[in-house]
C-alpha positions as CSV (number, residue, x, y, z in Angstrom):
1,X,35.7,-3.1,35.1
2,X,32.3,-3.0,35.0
3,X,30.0,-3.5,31.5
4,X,28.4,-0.6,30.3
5,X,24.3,-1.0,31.4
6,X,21.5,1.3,30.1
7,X,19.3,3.1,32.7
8,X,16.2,4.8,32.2
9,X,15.5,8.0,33.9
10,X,12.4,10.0,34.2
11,X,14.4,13.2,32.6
12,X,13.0,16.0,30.9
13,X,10.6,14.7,27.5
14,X,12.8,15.2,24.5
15,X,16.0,14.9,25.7
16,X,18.4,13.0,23.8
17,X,20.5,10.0,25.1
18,X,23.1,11.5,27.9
19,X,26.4,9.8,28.1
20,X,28.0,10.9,31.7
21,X,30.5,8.4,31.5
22,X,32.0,5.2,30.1
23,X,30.0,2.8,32.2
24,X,26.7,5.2,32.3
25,X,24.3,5.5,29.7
26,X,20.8,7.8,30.3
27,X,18.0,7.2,28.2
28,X,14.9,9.6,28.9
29,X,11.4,8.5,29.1
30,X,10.3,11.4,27.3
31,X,12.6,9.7,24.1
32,X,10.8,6.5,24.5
33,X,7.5,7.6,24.6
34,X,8.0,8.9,21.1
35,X,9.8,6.4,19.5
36,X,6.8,3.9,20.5
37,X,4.1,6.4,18.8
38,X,6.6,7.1,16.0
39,X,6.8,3.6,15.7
40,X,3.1,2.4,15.8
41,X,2.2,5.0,13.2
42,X,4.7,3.4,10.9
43,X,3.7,-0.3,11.9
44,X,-0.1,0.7,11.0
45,X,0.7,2.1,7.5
46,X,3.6,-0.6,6.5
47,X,0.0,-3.5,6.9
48,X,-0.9,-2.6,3.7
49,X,1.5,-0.6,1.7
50,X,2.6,-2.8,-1.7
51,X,5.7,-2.8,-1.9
52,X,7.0,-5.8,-3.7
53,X,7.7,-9.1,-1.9
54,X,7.1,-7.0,1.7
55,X,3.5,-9.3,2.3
56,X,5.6,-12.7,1.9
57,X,8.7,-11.5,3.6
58,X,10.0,-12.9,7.2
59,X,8.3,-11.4,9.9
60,X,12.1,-10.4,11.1
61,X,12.6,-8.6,7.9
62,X,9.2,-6.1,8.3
63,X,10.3,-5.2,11.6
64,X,13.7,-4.2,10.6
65,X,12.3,-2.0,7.8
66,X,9.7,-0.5,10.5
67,X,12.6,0.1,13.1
68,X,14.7,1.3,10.3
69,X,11.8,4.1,9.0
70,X,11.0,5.2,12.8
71,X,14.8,5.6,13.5
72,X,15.1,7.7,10.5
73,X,12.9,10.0,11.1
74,X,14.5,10.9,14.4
75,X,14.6,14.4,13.8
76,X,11.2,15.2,13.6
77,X,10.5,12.5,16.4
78,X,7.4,14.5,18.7
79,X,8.3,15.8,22.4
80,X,5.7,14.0,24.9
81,X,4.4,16.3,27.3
82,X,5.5,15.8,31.1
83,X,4.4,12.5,32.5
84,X,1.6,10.7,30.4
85,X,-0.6,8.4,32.2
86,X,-0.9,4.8,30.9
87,X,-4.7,5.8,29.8
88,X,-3.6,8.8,27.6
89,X,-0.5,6.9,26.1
90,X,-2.9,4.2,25.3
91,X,-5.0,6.6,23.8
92,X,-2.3,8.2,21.9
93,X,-1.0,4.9,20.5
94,X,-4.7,3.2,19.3
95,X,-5.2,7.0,17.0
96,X,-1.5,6.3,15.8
97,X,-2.6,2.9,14.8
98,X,-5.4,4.2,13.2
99,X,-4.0,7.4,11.2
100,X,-1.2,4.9,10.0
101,X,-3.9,2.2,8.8
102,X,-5.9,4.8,7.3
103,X,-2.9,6.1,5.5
104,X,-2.0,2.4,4.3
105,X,-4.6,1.7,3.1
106,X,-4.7,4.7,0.7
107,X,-1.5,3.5,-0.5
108,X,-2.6,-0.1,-0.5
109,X,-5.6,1.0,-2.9
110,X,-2.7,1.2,-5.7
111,X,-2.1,-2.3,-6.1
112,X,-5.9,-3.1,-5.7
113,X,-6.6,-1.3,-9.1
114,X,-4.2,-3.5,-10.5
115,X,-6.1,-6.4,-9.0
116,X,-9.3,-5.4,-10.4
117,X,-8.0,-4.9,-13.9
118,X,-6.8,-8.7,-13.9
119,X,-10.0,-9.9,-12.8
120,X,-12.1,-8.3,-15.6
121,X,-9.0,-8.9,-17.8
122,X,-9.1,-12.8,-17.4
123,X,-12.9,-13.5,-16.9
124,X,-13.6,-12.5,-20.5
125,X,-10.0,-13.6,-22.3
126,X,-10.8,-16.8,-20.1
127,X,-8.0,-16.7,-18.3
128,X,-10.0,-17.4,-15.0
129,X,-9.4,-20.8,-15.8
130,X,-5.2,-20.5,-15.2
131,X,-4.1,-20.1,-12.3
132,X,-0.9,-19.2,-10.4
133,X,1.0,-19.0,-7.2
134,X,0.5,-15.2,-6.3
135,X,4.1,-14.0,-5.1
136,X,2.5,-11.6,-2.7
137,X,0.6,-13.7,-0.5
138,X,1.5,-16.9,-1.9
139,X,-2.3,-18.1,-2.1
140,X,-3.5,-19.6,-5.7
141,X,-4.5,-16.6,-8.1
142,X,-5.6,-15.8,-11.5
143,X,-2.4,-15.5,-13.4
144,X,-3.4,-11.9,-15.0
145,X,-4.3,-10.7,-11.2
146,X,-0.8,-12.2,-9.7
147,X,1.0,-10.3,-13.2
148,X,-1.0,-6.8,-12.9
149,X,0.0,-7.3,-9.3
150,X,3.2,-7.7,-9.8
151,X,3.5,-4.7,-12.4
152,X,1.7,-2.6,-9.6
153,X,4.5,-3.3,-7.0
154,X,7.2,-2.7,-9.5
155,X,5.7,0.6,-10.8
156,X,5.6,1.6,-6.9
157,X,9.3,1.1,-6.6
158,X,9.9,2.9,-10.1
159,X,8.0,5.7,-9.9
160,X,9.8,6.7,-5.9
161,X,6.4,6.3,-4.2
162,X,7.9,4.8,-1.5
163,X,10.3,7.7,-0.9
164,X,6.8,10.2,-0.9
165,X,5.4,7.7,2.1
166,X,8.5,8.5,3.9
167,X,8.1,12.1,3.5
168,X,4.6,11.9,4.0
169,X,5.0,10.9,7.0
170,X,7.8,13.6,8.7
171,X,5.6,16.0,7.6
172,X,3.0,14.5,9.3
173,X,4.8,14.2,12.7
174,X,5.0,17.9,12.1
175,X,1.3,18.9,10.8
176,X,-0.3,16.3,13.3
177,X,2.0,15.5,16.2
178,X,1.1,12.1,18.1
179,X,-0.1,13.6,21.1
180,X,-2.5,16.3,19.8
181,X,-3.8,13.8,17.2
182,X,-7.1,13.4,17.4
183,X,-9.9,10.7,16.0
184,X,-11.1,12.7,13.1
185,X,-14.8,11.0,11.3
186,X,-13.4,12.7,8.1
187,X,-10.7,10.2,7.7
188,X,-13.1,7.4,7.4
189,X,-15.0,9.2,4.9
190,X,-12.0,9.8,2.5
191,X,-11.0,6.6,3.0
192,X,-14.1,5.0,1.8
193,X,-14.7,8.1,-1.0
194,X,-10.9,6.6,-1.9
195,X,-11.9,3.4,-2.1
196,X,-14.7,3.8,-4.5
197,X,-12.5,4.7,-6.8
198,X,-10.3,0.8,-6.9
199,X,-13.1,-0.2,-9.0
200,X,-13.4,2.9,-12.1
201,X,-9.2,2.8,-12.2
202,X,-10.0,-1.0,-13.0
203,X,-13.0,-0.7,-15.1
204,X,-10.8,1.9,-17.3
205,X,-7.9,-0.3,-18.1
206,X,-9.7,-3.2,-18.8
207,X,-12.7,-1.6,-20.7
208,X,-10.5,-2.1,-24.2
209,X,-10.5,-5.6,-23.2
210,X,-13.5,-6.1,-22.3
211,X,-14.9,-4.5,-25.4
212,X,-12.8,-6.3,-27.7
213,X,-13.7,-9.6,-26.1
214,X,-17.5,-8.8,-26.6
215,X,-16.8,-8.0,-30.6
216,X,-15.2,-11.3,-30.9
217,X,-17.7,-13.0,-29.4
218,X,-20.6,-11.3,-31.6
219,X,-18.4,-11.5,-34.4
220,X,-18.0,-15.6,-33.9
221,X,-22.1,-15.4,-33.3
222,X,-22.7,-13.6,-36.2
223,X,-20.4,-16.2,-38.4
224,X,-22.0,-19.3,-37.2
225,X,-25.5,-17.8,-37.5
226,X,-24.9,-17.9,-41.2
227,X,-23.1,-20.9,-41.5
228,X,-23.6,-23.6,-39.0
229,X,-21.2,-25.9,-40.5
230,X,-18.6,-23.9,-39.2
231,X,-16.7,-24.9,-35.9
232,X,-16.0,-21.8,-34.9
233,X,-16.4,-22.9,-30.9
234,X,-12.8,-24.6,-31.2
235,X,-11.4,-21.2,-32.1
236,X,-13.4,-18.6,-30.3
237,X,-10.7,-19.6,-27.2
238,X,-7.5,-19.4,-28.8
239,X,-8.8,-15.8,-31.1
240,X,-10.0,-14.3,-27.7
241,X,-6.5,-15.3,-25.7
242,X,-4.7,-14.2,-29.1
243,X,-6.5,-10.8,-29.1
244,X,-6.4,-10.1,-25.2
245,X,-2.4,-10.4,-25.1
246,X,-2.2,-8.1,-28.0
247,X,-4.1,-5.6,-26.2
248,X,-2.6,-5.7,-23.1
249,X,0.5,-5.4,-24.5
250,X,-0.4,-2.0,-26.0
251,X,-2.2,-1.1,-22.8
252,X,0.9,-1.7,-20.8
253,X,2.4,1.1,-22.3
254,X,-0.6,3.5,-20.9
255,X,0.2,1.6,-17.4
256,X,2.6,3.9,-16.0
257,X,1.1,7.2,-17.0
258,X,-2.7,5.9,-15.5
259,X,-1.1,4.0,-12.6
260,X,0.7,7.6,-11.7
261,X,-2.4,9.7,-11.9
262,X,-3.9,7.3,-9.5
263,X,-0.9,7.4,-7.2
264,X,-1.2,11.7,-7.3
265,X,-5.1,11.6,-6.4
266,X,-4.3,9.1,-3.4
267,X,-1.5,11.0,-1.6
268,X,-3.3,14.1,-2.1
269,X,-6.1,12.2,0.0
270,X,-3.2,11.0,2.0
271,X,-1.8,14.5,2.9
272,X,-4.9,16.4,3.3
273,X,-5.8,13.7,6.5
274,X,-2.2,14.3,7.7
275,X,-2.9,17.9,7.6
């Protein structure tokens, strides 16, 4: 008896996987032409979307989840048009690439407020001085950027964000098929408009902070000013740690309201590019 063997035939684009008999399996080109632009519109988005331990994860691992999210949105998988040269289905593939990093990194902008905040954070409360191992990319990090990071990617998993990237993108494959995407100069210009925005998110969470810090310090000044005797320089560290964690630990209740505003403005950005 022979082993079954998969052949792929030039059939009509769109056509689903034939079986004529038990040895004989058709696969169209048509089917593989979109599972290939499906799946390099995914590839370019999963780059830089945070979802917790993803970055640091075995290459064999990403590509699973990729081929995973491609083969689940089978249904609204595009019909290529007749015969595609290899020009146009190189085309078609380098503007997939790019609407799926352009849509990444919209996402990816999510965790970058959180990175900001722990930079301000720990320069004033002198935590710049601590470092740790940042799970995400495993490089040495401020320890209050590797936690807001952290937080971040956990917030993204609570909050079903990654559920809206899924849908974002059927409806995209519906809205903007592969093959009539175009290369649109708007993108770029939300994208950077977006990005402005990593830095006020940051600036607003840690601005408590950052204020409280500079009353403590003025406070300490104003204390030795009128008594020099005082060593007030061996406590000004441990008071400013001491007040920092006290605020962040009221702040982190405000995370998840802020951090999901943020989230609502970016894949409102999101869907109006894949519209």
């Amino acid at each position: 008896m022979r082993p079954p063997f998969l052949a792929i035939s030039a059939a009509m684009p769109g056509d689903l996987v034939h079986v004529f008999d038990a040895h004989k399996l058709t696969l169209s080109v048509g089917l593989l032409y979109s599972f290939l632009l499906v799946l390099a519109r995914i590839a370019g988005a999963m780059i830089f979307v945070p979802l917790p331990g993803l970055r640091s994860a075995p290459e064999q691992v990403r590509v699973v989840l990729i081929l995973a999210i491609t083969i689940a949105l089978y249904p609204v998988w595009p019909l290529v048009p007749g015969n595609p040269t290899i020009a146009d289905f190189a085309a078609w593939l380098a503007v997939e690439s790019a609407f799926g990093l352009a849509i990444g990194l919209l996402v990816g902008f999510l965790s970058e407020a959180g990175l900001i905040f722990g930079q301000l954070c720990g320069l004033q409360a002198g935590f710049s001085m601590a470092s740790t191992i940042d799970p995400e990319s495993q490089a040495d990090a401020p320890v209050l950027s590797a936690i807001a990071q952290s937080v971040s990617g956990l917030l993204f998993v609570t909050l079903g964000l990654h559920g809206y990237i899924i849908r974002l993108f059927a409806e995209s494959l519906q809205t903007q098929p592969p093959t009539k995407l175009v290369l649109n100069p708007r993108w770029g210009e939300m994208v950077v408009h977006a990005a402005g925005s990593i830095f006020s998110v940051g600036l607003r969470l840690a601005l408590p902070i950052v204020g409280l810090m500079l009353m403590v310090d003025l406070t300490l000044a104003l204390l030795g000013r009128i008594n020099s005797q005082l060593q007030l320089i061996h406590l000004a560290m441990p008071l400013k740690i001491m007040a920092a964690l006290a605020t962040i630990s009221i702040l982190l209740m405000l995370f998840p309201s802020v951090y999901s505003d943020y989230a609502n403005r970016m894949f409102r950005v999101a869907v109006a590019m894949a519209r």
